[in-house]
TIMISE-973159 format. One record per atom (N, C-alpha, C): atom name; x, y, z. Coordinates in Angstrom, 2 decimals. Atoms other than C-alpha are relative to their C-alpha. Layout:
<sites>
<site atomo="CA" c1="X" c2="Y" c3="Z"/>
...
</sites>
This chain:
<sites>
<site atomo="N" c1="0.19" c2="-0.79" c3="1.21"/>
<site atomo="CA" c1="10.56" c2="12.32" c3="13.33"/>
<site atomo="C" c1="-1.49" c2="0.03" c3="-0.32"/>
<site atomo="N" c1="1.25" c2="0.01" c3="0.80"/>
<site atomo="CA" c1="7.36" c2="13.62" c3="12.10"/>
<site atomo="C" c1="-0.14" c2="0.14" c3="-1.00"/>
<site atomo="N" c1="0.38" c2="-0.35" c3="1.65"/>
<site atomo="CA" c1="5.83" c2="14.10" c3="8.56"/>
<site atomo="C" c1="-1.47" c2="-0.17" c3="-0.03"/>
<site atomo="N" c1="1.45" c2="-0.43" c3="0.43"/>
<site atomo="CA" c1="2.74" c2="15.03" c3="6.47"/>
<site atomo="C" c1="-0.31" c2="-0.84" c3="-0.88"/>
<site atomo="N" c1="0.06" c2="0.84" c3="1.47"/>
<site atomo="CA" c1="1.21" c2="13.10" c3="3.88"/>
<site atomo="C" c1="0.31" c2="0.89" c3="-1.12"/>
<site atomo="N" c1="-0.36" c2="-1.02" c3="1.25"/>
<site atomo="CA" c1="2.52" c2="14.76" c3="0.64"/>
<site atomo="C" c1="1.49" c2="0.56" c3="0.11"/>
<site atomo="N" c1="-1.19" c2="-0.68" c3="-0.67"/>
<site atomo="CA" c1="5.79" c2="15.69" c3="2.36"/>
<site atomo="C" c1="1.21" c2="-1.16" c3="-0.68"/>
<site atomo="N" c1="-1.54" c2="0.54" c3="0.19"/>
<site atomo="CA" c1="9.16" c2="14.47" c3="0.80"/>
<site atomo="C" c1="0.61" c2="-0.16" c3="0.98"/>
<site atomo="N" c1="-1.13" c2="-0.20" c3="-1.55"/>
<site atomo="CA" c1="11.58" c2="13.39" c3="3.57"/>
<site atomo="C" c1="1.11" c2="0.19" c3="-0.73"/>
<site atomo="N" c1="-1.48" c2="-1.09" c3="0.32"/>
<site atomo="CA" c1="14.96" c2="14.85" c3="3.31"/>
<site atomo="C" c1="1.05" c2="-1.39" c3="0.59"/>
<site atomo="N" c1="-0.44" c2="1.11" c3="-0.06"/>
<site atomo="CA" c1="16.20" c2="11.11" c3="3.24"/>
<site atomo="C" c1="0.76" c2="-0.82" c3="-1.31"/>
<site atomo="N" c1="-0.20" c2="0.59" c3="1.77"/>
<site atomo="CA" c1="17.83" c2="9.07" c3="0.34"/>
<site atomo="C" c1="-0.80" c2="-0.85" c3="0.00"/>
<site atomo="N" c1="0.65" c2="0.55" c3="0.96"/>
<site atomo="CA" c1="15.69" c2="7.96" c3="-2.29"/>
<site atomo="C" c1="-1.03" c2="1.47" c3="0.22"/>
<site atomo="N" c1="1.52" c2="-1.66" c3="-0.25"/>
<site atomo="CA" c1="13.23" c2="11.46" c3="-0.99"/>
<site atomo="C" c1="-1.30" c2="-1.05" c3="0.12"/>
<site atomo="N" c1="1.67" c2="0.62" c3="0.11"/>
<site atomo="CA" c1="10.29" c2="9.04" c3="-0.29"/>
<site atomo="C" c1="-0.90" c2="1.13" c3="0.33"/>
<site atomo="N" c1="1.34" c2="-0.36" c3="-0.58"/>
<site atomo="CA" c1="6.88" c2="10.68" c3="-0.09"/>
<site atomo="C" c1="-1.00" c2="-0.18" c3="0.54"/>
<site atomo="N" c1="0.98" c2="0.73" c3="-0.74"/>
<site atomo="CA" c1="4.63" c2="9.95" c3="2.09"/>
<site atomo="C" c1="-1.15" c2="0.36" c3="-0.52"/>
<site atomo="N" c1="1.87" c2="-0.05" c3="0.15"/>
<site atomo="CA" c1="0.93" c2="8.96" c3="1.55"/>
<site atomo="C" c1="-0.62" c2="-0.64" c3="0.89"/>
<site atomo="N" c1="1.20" c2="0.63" c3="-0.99"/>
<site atomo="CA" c1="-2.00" c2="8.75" c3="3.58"/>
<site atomo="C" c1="-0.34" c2="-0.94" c3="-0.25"/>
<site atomo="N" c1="1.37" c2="1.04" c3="0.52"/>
<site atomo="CA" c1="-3.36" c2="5.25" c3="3.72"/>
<site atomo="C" c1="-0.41" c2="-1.10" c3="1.12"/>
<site atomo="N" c1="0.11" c2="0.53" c3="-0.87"/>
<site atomo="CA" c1="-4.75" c2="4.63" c3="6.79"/>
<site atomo="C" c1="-1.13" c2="-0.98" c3="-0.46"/>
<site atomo="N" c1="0.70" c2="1.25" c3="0.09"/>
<site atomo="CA" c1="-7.31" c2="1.58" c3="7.22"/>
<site atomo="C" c1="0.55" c2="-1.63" c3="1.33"/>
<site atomo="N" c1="-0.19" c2="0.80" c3="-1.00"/>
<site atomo="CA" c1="-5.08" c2="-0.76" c3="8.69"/>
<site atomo="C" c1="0.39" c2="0.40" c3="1.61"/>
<site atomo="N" c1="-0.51" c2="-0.67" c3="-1.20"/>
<site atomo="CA" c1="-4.08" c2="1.36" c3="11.37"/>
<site atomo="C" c1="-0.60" c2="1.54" c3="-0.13"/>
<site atomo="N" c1="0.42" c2="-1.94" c3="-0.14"/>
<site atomo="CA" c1="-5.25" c2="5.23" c3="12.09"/>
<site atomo="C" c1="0.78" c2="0.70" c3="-0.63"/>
<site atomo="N" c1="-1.38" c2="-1.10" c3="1.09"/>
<site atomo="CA" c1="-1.80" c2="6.77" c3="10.90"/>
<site atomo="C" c1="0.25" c2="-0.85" c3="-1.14"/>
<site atomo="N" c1="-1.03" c2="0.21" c3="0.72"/>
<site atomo="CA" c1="-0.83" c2="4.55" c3="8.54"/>
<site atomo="C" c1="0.67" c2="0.58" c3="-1.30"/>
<site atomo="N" c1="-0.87" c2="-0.30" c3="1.77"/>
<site atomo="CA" c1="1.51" c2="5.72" c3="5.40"/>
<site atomo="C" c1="0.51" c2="-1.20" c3="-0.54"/>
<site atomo="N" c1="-1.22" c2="0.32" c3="1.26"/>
<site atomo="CA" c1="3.13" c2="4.63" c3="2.50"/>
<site atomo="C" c1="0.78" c2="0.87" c3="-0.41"/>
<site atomo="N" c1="-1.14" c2="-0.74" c3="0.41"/>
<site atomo="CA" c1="6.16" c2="5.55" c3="0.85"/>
<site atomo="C" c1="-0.15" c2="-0.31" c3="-1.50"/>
<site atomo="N" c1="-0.42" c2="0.16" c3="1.70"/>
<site atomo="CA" c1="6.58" c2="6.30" c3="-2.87"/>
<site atomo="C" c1="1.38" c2="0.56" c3="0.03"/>
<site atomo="N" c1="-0.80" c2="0.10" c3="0.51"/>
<site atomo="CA" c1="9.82" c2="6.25" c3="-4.11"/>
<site atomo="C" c1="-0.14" c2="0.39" c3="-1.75"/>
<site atomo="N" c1="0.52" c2="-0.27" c3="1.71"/>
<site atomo="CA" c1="8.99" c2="8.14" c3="-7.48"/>
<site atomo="C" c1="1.54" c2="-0.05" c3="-1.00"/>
<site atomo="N" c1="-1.01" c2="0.17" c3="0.99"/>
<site atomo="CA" c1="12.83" c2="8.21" c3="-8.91"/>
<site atomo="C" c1="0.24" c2="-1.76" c3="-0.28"/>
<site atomo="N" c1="-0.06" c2="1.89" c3="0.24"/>
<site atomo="CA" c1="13.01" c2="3.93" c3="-8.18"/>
<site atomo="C" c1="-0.85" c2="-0.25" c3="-0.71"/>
<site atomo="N" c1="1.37" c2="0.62" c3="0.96"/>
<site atomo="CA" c1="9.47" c2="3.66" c3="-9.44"/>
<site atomo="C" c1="-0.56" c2="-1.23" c3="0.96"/>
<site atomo="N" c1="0.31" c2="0.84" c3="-0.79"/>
<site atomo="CA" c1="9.01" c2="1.63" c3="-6.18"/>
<site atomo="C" c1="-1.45" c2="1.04" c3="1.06"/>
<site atomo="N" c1="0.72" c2="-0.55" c3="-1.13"/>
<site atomo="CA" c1="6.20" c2="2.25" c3="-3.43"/>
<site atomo="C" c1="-0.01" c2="-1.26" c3="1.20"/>
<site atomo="N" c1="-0.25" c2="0.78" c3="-1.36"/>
<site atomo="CA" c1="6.77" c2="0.94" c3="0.16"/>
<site atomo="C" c1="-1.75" c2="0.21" c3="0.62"/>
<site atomo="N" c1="1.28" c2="-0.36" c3="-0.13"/>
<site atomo="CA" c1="3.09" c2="0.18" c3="0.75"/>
<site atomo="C" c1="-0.06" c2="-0.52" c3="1.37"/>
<site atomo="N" c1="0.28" c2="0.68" c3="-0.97"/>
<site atomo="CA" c1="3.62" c2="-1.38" c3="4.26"/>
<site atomo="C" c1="-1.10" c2="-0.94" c3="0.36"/>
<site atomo="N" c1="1.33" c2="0.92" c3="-0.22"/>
<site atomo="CA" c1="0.31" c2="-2.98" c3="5.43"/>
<site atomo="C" c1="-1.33" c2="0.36" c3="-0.53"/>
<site atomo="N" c1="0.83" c2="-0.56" c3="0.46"/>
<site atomo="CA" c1="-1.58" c2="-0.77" c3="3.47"/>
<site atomo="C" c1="-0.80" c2="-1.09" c3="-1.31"/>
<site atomo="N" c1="0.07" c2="0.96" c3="1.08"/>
<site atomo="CA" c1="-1.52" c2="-3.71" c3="0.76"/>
<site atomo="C" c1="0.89" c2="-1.77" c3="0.10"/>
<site atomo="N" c1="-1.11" c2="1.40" c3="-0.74"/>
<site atomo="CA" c1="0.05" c2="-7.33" c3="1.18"/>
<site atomo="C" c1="-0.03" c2="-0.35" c3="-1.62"/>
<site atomo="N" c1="0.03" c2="0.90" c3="1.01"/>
<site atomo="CA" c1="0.76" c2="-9.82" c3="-1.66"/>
<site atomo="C" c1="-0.55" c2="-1.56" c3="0.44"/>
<site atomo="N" c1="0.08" c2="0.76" c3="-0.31"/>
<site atomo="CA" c1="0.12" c2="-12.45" c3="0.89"/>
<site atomo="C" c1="-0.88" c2="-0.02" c3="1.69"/>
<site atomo="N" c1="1.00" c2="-0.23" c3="-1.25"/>
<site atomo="CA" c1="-3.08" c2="-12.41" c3="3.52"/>
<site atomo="C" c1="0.47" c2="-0.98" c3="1.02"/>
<site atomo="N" c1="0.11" c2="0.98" c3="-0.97"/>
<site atomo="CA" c1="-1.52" c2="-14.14" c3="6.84"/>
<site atomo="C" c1="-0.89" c2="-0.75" c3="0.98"/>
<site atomo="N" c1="1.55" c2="1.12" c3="-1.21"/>
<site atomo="CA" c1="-4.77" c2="-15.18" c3="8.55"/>
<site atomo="C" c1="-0.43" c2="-0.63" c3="-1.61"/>
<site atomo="N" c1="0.83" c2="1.16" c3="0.95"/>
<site atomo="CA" c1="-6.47" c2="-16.52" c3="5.05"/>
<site atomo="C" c1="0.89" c2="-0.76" c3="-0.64"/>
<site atomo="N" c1="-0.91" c2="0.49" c3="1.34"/>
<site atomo="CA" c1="-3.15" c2="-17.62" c3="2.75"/>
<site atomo="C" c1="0.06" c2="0.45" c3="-1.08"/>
<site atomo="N" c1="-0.29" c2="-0.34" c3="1.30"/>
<site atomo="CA" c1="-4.23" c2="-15.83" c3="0.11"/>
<site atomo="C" c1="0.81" c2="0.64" c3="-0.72"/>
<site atomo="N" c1="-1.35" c2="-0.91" c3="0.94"/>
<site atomo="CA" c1="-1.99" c2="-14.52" c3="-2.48"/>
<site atomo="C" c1="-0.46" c2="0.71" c3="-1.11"/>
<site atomo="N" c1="0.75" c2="-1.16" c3="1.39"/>
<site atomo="CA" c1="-2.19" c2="-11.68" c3="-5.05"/>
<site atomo="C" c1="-0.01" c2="1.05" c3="0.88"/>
<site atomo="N" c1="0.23" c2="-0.96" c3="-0.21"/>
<site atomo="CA" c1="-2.56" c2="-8.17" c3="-4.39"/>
<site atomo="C" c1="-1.26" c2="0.10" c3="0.48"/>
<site atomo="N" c1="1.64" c2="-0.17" c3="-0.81"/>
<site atomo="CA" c1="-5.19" c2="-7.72" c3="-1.57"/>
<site atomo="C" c1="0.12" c2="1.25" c3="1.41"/>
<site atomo="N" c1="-0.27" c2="-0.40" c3="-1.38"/>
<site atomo="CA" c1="-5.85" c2="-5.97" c3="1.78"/>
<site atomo="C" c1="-0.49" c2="-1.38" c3="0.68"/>
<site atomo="N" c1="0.44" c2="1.21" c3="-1.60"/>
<site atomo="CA" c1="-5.74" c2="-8.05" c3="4.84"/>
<site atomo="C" c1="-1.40" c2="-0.32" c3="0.25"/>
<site atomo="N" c1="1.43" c2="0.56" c3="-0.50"/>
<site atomo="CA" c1="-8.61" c2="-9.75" c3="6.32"/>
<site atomo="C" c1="-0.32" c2="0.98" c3="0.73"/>
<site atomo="N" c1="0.83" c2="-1.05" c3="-0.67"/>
<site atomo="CA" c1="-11.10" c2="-7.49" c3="7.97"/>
<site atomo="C" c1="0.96" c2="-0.05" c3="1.26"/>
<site atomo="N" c1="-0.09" c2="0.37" c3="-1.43"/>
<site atomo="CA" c1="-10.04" c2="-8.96" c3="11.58"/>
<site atomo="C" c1="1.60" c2="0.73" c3="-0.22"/>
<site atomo="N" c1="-1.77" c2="-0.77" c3="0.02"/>
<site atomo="CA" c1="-6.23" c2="-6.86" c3="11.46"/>
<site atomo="C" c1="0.03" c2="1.24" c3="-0.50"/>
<site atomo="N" c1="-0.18" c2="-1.44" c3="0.97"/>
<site atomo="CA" c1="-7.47" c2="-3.66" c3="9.88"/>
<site atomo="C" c1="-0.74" c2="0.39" c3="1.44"/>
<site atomo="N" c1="0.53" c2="-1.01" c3="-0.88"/>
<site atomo="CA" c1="-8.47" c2="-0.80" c3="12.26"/>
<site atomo="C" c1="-1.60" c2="0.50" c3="-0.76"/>
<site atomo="N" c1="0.75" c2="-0.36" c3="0.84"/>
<site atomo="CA" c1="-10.91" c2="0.14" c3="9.77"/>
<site atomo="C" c1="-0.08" c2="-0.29" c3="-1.63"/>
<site atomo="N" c1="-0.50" c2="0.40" c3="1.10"/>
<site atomo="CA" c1="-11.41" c2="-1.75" c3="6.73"/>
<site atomo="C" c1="-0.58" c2="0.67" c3="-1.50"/>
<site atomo="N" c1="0.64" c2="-1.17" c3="1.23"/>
<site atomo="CA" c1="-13.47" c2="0.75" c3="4.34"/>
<site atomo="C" c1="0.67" c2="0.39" c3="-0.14"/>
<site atomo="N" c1="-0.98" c2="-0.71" c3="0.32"/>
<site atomo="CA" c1="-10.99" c2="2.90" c3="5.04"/>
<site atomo="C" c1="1.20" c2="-0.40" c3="-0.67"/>
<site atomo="N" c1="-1.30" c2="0.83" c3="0.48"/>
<site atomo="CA" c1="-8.09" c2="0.55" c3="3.94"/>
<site atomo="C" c1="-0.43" c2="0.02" c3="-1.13"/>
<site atomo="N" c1="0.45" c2="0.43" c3="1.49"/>
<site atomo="CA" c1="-10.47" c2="0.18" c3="0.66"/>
<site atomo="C" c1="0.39" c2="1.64" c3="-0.88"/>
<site atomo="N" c1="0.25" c2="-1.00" c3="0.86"/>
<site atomo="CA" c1="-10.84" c2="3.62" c3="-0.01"/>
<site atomo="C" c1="1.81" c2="0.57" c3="0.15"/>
<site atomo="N" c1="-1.43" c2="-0.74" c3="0.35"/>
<site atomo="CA" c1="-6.67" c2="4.37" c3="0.43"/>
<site atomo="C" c1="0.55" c2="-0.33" c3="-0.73"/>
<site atomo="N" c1="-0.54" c2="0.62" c3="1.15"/>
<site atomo="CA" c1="-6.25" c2="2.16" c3="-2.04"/>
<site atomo="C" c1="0.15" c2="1.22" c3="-1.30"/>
<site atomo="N" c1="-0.06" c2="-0.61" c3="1.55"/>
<site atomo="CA" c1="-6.76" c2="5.01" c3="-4.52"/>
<site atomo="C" c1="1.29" c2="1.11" c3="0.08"/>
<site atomo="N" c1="-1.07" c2="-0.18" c3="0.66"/>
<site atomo="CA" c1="-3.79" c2="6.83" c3="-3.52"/>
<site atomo="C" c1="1.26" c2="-0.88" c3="0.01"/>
<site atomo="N" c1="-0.83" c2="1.01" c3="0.51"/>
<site atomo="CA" c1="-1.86" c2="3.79" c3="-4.00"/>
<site atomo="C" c1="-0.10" c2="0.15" c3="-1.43"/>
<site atomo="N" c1="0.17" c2="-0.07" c3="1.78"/>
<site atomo="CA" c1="-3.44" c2="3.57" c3="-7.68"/>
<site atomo="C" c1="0.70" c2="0.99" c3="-0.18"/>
<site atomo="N" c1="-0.51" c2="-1.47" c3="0.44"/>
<site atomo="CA" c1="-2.35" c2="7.09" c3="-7.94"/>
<site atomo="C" c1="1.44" c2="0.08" c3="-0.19"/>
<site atomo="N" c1="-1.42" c2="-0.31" c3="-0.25"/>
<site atomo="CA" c1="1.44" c2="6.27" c3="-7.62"/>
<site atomo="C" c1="0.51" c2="-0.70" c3="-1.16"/>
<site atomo="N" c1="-0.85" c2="0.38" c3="1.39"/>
<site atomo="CA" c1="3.64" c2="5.95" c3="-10.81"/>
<site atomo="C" c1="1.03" c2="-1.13" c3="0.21"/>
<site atomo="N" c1="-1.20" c2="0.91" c3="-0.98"/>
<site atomo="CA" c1="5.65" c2="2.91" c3="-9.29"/>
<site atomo="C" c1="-0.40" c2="-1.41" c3="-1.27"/>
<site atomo="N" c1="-0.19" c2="1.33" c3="0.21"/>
<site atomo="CA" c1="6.09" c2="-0.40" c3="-10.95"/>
<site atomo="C" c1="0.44" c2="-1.10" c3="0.78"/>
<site atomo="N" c1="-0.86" c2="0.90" c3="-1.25"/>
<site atomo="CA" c1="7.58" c2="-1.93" c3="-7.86"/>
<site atomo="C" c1="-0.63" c2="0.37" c3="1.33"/>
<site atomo="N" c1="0.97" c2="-0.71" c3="-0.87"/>
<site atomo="CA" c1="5.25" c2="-2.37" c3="-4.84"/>
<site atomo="C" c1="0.39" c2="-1.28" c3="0.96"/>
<site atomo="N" c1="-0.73" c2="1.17" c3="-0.76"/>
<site atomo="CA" c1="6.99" c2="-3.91" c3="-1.80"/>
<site atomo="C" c1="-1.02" c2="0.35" c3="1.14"/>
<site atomo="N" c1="1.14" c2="-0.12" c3="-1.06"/>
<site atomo="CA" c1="4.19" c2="-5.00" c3="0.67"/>
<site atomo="C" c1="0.75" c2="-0.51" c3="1.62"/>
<site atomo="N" c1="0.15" c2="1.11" c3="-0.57"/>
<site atomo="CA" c1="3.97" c2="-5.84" c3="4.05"/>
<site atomo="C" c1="0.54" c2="-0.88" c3="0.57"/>
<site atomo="N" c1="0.23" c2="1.77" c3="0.17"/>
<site atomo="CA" c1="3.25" c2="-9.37" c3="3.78"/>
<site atomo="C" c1="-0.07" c2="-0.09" c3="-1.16"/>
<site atomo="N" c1="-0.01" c2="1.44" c3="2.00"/>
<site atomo="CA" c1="4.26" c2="-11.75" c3="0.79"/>
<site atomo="C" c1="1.41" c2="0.72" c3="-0.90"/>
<site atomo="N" c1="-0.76" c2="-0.52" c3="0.11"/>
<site atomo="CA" c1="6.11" c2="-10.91" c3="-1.53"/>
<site atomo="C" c1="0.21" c2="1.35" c3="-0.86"/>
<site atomo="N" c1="-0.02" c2="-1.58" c3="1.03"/>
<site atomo="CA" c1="7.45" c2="-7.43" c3="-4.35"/>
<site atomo="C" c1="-1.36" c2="-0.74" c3="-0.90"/>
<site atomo="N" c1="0.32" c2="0.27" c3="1.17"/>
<site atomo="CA" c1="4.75" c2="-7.18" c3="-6.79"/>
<site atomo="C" c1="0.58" c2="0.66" c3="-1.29"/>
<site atomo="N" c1="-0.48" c2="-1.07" c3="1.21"/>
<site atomo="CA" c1="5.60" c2="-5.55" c3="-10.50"/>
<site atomo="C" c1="-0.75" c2="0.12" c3="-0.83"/>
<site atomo="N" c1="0.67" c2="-0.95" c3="1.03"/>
<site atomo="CA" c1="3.86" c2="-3.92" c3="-12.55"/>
<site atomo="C" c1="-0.98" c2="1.07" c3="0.30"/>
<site atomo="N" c1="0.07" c2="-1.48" c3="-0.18"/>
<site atomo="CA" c1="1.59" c2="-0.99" c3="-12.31"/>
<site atomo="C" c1="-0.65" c2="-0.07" c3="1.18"/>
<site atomo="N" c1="1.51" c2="0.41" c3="-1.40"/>
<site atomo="CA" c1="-0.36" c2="-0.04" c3="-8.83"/>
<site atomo="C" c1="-1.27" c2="0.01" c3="-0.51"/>
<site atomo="N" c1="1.43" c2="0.25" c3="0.44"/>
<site atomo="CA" c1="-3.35" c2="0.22" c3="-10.98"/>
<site atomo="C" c1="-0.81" c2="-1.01" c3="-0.09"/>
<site atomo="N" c1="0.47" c2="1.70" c3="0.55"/>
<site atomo="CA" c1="-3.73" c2="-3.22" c3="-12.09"/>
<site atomo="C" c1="0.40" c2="-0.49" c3="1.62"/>
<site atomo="N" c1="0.00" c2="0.86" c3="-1.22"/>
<site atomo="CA" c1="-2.35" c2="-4.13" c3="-8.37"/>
<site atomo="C" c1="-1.28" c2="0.29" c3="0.96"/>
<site atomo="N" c1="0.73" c2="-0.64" c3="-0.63"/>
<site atomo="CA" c1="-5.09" c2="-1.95" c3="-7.03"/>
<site atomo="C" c1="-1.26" c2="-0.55" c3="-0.67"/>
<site atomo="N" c1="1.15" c2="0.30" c3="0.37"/>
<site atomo="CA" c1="-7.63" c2="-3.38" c3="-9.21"/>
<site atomo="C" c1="-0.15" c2="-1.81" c3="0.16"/>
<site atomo="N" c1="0.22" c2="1.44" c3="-0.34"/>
<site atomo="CA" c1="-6.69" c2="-7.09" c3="-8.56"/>
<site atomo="C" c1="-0.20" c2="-0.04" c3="1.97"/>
<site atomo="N" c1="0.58" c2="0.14" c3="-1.32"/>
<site atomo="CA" c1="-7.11" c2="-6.07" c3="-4.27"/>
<site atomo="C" c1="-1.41" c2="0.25" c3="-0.23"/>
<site atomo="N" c1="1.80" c2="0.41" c3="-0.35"/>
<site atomo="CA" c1="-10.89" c2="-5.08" c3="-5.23"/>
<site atomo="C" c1="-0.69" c2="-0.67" c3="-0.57"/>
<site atomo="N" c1="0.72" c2="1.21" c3="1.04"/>
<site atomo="CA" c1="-11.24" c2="-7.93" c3="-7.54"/>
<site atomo="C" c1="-0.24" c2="-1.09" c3="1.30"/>
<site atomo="N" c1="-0.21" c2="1.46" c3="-1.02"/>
<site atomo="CA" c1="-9.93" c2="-10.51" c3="-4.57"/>
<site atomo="C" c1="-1.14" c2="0.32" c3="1.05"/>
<site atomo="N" c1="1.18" c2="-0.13" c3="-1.19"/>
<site atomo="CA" c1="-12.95" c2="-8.95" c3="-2.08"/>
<site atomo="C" c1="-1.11" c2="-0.49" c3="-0.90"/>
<site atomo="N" c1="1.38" c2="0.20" c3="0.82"/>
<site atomo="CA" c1="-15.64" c2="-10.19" c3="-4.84"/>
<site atomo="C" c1="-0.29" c2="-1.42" c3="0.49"/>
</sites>
């Protein structure tokens, strides 16, 4: 199956896909805008497996394809109306992607 970023799949729940490569060349996420969930795959972790750390971050440089890019897809993560953001690695976070998106470019300081 292929898809676009922006493209609803014709799946239950209708996820939409978003561009957010970094860790990989293609990678997506899935929003789930009726759950209020986003399936952020590796685009976001709760739990960095090479450092331990925990909290809303991206991975360590060394596992990203490109890790600017992983920084800068973070914004359409922010952009997604979700309260429920199942990463990854680690575990659900909850509450908004904004504040999850602003505690991954807090944890690079």
């Amino acid at each position: 199956m292929t898809f676009e970023p922006g493209e609803e799949l014709d799946v239950p729940g209708r996820p939409r896909v978003l561009a957010t490569p970094g860790h990989t060349e293609g990678h997506v996420s899935f929003a789930l805008s009726a759950r209020g969930v986003l399936i952020a795959g590796d685009a976001m972790a709760t739990y960095d497996p090479i450092t331990g750390a925990t909290g809303p971050r991206v991975v360590h440089d060394v596992v990203n394809s490109d890790t600017a890019l992983a920084h800068t897809s973070l914004a359409e993560i922010e952009a997604v109306g979700a309260d429920t953001l199942l990463p990854g690695h680690g575990d659900p976070w909850r509450g908004s992607m904004a504040d999850a998106v602003a505690r991954a470019r807090a944890s690079d300081d």
